[in-house]
N, C-alpha and C positions, 0 to 999 in steps of 0.2 A: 504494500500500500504506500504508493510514493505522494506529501501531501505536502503542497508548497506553502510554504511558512510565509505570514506576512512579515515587511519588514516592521512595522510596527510589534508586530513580538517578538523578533530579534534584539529589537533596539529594550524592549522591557528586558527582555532576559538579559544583555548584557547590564543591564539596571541593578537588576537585582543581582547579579554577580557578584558586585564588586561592594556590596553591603557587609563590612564586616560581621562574620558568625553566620551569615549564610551557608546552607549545607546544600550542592547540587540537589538534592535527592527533596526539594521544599521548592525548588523552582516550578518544576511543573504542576502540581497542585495551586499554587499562585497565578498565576500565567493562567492558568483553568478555567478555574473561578475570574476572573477577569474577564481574558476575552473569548471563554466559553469555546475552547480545542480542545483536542485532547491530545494532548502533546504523555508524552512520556521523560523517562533519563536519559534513554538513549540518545532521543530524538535532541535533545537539549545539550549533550554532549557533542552530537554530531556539527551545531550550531558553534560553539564554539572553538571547537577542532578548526573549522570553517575559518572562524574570524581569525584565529591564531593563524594560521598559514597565508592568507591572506593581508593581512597586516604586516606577515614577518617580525614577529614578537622577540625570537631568539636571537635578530640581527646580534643586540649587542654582548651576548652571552658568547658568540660566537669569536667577535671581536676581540673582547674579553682573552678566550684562552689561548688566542692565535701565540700570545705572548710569552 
């Protein structure tokens, strides 16, 4: 079941990411109840995987150990 995410729940999810003491596993239930998906961990994980490589998050980690 392939189900195109709007970005407006992307953009909450990356919201609620970065909420200190958030636990992935509370995102989708939030996100739910909101804007009434049915999202799962997976589905929320794959979302961020997403942004992570696309952003290129590790650049400076990378740079970092070149050293």
């Amino acid at each position: 079941m392939t189900e195109e995410i709007s970005e407006l729940v992307k953009k909450e999810i990356l919201k609620l990411i970065v909420i200190p003491g958030m636990e992935v596993n509370d995102i989708p239930d939030k996100v739910n109840d909101k804007y009434g998906t049915k999202l799962d961990t997976e589905q929320v994980m794959n979302i961020l995987s997403d942004e992570y490589l696309k952003h290129n998050l590790d650049l400076g980690r990378r740079l970092c150990c070149r050293f």
